[in-house]
C-alpha positions as CSV (number, residue, x, y, z in Angstrom):
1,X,43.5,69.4,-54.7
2,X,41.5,68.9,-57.8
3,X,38.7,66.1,-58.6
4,X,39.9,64.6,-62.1
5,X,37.3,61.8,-62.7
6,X,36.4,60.6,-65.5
7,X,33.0,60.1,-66.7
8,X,31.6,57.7,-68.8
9,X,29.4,58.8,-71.9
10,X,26.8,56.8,-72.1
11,X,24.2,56.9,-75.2
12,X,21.5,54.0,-73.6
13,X,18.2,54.8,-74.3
14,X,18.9,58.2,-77.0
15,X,17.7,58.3,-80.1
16,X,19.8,59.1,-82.8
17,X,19.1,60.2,-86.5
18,X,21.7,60.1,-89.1
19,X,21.2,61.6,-92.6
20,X,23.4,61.4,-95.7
21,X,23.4,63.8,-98.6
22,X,24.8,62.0,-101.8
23,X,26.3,63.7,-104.3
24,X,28.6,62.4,-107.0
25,X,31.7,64.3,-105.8
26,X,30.6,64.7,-102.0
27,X,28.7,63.4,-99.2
28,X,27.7,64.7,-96.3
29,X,26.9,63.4,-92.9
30,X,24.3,64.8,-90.4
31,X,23.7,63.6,-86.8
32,X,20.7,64.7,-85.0
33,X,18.9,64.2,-81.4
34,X,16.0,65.3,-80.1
35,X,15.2,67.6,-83.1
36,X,18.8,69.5,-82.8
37,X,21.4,69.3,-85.6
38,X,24.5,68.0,-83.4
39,X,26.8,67.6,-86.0
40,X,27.4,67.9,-89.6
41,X,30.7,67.1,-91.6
42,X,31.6,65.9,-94.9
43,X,32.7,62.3,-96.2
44,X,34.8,60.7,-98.7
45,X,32.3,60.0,-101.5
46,X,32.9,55.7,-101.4
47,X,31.1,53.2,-99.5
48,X,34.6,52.2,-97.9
49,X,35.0,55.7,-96.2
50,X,31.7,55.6,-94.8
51,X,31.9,51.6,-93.7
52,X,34.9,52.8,-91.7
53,X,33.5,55.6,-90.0
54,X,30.2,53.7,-89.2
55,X,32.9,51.2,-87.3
56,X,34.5,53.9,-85.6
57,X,31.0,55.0,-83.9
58,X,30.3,54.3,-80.7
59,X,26.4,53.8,-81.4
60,X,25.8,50.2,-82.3
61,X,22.3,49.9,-83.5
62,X,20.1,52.0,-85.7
63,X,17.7,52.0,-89.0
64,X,18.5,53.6,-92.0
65,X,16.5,54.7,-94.5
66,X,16.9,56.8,-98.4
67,X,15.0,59.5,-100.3
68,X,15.4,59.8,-104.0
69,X,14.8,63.2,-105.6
70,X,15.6,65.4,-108.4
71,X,18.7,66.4,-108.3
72,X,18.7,70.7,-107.3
């Protein structure tokens, strides 16, 4: 007989850092923890598409933060 429970993820008490790389025609997101690149994926380039992912997220409470630089 199998053992099918489910666990709950729970992110309490981890420390998450999100970075954005803006770029007129593409913008990409960046989630790190604990110094590791967890994920990295691009987003619609509009304030709207990145509103509605930011809903979708299960963390809830964060600081955010910009650089300005030349542009490479």
């Amino acid at each position: 007989m199998h053992n099918n429970k489910i666990k709950e993820i729970s992110f309490k008490d981890q420390h998450f850092h999100v970075g954005i790389d803006v770029h007129k025609k593409r913008w990409v997101l960046a989630i790190r923890e604990g110094g590791l690149m967890l994920k990295s994926f691009p987003v619609n380039p509009s304030p709207e598409a990145l509103k509605e992912l930011c809903g979708k997220s299960p963390l809830r409470r964060g600081l955010s933060s910009f650089l300005i630089g030349q542009p490479s």
